[in-house]
N, C-alpha and C positions, 0 to 999 in steps of 0.2 A: 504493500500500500504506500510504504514511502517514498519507493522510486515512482509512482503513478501522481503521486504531488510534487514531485521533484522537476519531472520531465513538464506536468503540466505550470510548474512556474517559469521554468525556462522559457516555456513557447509565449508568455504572456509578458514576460518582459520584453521578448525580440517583439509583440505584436505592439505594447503600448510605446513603446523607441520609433517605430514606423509612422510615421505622419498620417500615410494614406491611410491608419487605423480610423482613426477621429474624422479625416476626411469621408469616409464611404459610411461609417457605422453612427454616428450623429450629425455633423456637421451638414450632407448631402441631404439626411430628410428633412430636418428641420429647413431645409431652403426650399427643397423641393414640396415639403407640405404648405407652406407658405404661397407658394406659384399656383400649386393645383388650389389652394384656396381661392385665391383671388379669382382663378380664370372659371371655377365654377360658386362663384358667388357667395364664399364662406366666410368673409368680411365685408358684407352688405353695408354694415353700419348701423343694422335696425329697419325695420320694417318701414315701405316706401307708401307714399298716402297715393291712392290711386284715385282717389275722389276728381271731378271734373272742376279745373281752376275757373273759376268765374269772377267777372269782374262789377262790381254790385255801387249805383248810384242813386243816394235818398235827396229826391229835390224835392220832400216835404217836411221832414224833422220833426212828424208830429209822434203822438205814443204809439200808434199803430204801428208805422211805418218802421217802428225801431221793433213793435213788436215780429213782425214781418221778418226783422234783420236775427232775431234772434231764433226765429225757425230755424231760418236758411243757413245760419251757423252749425246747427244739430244735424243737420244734413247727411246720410251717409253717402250721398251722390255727389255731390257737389262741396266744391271748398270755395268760400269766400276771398278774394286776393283783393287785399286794400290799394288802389290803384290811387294815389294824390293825384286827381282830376275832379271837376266840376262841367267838363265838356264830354257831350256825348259824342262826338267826334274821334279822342284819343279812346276810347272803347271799341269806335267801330275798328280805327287802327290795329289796338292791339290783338284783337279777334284776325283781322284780317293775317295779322304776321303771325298767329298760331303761337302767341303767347297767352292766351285765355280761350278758351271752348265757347265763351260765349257770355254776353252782360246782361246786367236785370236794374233797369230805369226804375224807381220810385217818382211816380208824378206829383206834382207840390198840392192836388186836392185830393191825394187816395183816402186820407186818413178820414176828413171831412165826408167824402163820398159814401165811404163803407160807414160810416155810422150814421147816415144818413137812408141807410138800405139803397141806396142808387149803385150802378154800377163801379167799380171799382178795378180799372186793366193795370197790371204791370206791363211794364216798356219790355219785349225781350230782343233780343241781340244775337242772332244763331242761325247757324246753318242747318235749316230743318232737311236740308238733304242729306245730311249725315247721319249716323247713330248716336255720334255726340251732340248733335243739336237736338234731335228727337227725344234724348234721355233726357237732356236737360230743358225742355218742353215741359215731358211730364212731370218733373219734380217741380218745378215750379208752378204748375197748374195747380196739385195735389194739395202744395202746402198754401196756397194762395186760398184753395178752396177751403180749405182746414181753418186758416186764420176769420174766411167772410162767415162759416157757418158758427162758430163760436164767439163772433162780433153778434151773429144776428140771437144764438142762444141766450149770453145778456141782456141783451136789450130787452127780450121778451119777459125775461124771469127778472128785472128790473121792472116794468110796467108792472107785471101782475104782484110781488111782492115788494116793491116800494124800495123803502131803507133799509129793508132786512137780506136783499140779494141786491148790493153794490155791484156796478157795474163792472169797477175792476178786477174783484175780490174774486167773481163767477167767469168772466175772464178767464181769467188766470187760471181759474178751476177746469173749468173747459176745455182750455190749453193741456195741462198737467194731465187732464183725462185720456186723451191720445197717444200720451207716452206709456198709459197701462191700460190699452183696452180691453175690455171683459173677456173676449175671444182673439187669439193669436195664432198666428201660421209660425214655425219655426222648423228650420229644417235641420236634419241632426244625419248625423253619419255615426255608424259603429265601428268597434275597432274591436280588436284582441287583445291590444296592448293594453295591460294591467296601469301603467303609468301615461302622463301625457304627453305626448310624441313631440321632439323637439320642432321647433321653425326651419324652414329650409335649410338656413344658412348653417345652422349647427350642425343639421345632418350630412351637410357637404363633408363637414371639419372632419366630422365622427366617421365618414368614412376614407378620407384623404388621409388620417394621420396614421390610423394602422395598415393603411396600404403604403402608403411610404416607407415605414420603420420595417415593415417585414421585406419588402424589394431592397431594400440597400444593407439588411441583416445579411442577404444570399448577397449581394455584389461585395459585400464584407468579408465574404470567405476569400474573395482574393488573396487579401494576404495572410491568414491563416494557411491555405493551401501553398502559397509559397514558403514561409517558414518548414515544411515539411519535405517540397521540392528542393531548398536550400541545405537540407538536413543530409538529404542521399546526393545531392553533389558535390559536396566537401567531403561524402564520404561518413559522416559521423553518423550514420544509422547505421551502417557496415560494421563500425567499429562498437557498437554500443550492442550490436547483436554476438559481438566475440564477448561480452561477459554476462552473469548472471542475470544477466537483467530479462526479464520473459516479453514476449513477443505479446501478446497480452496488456501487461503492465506498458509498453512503447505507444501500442494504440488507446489503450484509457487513458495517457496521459494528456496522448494530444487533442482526445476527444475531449475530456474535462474543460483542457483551457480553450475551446472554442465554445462548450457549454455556458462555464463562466463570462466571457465575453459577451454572447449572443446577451447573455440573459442579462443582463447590466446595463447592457443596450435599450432593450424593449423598457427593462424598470426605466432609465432615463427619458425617453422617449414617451413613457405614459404617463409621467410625471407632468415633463411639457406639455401634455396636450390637456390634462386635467388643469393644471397651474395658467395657462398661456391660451390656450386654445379653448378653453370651458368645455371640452368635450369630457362627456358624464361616463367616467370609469369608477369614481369608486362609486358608482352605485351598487356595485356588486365586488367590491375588492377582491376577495376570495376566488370568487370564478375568473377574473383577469389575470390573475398570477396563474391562475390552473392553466387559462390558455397561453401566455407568453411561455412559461414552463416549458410546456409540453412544444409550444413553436422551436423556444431555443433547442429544445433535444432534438427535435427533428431537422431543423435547419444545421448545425453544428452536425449531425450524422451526413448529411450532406456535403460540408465542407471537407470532412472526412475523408468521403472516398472523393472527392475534386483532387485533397491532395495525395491521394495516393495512387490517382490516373495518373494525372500531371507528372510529366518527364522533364520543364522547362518550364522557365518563366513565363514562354511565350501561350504556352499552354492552357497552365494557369489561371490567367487572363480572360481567355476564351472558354474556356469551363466554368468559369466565375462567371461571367456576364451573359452567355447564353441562356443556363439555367434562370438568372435573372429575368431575363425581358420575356420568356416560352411563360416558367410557372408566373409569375407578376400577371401577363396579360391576359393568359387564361383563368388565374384566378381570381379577376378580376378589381384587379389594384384600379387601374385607368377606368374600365368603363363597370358599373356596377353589375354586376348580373341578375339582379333584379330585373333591369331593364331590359336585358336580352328573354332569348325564346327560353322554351325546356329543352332543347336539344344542346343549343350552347351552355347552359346551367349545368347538366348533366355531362358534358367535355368537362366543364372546366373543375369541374371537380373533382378533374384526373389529377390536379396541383394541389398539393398538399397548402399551398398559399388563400387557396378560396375556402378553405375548412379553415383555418386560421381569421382568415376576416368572416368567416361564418359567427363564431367564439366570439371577436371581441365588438361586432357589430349587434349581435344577441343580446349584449347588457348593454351599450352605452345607445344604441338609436332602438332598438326594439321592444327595450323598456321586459324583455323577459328572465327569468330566474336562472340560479344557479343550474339548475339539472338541465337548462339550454346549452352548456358547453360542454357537459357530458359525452359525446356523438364528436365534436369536432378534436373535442382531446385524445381520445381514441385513437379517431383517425390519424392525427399526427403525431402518436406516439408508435401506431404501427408501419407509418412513414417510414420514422426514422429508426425504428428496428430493421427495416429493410436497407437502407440506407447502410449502416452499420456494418450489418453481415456482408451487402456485397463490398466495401471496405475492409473489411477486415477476411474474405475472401483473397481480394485482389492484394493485401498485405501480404497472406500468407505464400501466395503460388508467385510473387514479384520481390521478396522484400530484398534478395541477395544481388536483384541486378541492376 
């Protein structure tokens, strides 16, 4: 056991001396989760007001008319834009440049008129040829219509009860009664998820981060597997096979210190994305470490036999980085496989990479439990038994030459 610690600090010092260590194993995702954030909208900024910009002019300044403004403020259609003008001219302008959807005139007698039961038009400003004119048509009409029947409800219940139903007071009432009407339509979607599914933007994060950390864990065996290519061409694994030391104990060592590495890696890397990125891992700590775990065993079983293919630096390289961009894209690092068919779902879960972001996308965007990463743990812990043996195969029928 001591030479199996022995062997595996050597290789960890030769990896943490190496630049390209920090360069491929944190330094790369952390850039690269940043880039895929941005380019799919994982630093929005917060949620974007889609409501229609309108541009809103009162040439009456009576109570209505304010009352009026404070509808079309509540609006979930339409957003008011404070435009300093008094000419109906710069509205038609800025309509016209498609900096506002469309304006609403207040005529200097509406207030008058509507409490007088006479007609009462709002000025509008819009291209009823469009769907943005048309929308904003009907919300204007609606709340228009809302404000005259609840001007005319006072009035009435003013005549017939006097001073005891104030004009304002029932108003106001009137108003306020629309905002809870007795009967509602509300439209609801179900879900499975136990908890509340994050906003877009986080789900970008939540799935950008651990497809980053694990694509650059496998381009990180680069130099793990050169260390071990370095090893038989100086010769010093020829010479470490002339003493006691078991063939065995030569491949756990160098398995441990790519175990140890990988896994240091993901800890760091889930830290940033919990710390940095608000992507919700410890929701389920427990099951996150089960999955990084069993990632690093498998991924580090992999480096393994990279480095015991590997005859040459050049080799190396190219076993490093193919493995990369094949299991990454099939298991869906870049494009989620959610969104693809069942046939490509079912490829891609030839990579032990899409089991992996199965795990840790199961607790931080799916909102599901522990015994969710049960199935993907498995899987990549019998990866990387596979992994292993055909390494430690290819060690034993290669290691003298």
């Amino acid at each position: 056991m001591i030479r199996i610690f022995d062997i595996a600090r050597k290789d960890l010092l030769q990896l943490v001396r190496d630049p390209k260590t920090f360069m491929f194993l944190l330094i790369m995702p952390v850039a690269f989760t940043f880039l895929f954030g941005f380019a799919f909208g994982g630093f929005g900024g917060g949620a974007t007001d889609t409501r229609l910009p309108v541009g809103y002019l009162d040439l009456d300044s009576s109570r209505l008319s304010k009352k009026m403004y404070e509808l079309l403020s509540t609006s979930q259609v339409i957003r008011l834009d404070h435009v300093p003008t008094r000419q109906v001219a710069d509205l038609e302008r800025l309509g016209a440049e498609g900096k506002l959807a469309g304006a609403i005139i207040v005529p200097s007698d509406y207030g008058r008129a509507t409490l007088a039961g006479k007609p009462a038009r709002l000025a509008l400003i819009a291209d009823k040829g469009t769907t943005a004119g048309m929308t904003l048509e009907a919300e204007v009409v609606a709340l228009a219509g809302r404000l005259d029947s609840a001007v005319r409800t006072a009035s009435i219940m003013q005549e017939t009860l006097g001073d005891r139903a104030p004009f304002q007071y029932t108003l106001q009432q009137t108003l306020a009664a629309w905002k809870d009407p007795p009967i509602a339509v509300a439209e609801t979607t179900s879900t499975v998820l136990p908890e509340k599914k994050q906003d877009r933007a986080s789900d970008s994060l939540a799935h950008t981060s651990p497809g980053m950390m694990l694509q650059f864990a496998i381009a990180g065996l680069l130099t793990a597997a050169q260390v071990i290519v370095a090893e038989r061409k100086t010769r010093a694994l020829q010479r470490l096979l002339t003493t006691a030391t078991n063939r065995i104990h030569i491949l756990l060592g160098h398995y441990l210190a790519m175990v140890a590495l990988i896994f240091c890696q993901l800890f760091s890397l889930i830290l940033f994305g919990w710390l940095v990125l608000q992507v919700n891992y410890v929701r389920d700590p427990v099951a996150i470490l089960w999955v990084a775990a069993s990632s690093a065993l498998c991924i580090a079983a992999l480096g393994l036999l990279i480095g015991m293919l590997a005859q040459t630096d050049e080799q190396a390289v190219i076993f490093s980085l193919i493995p990369m961009f094949v299991l990454a894209g099939l298991g869906g690092v870049w494009v989620p496989l959610e969104v693809t068919g069942e046939t490509f779902q079912t490829i891609g879960h030839i990579s032990p990479v899409a089991w992996a972001m199965d795990g840790f996308k199961n607790i931080s965007i799916r909102g599901l439990g522990t015994e969710s990463v049960a199935l993907p743990v498995l899987a990549l812990i019998a990866y990387g038994l596979l992994f292993f043996l055909l390494a430690a195969w290819r060690f034993w029928t290669h290691a003298e030459h």
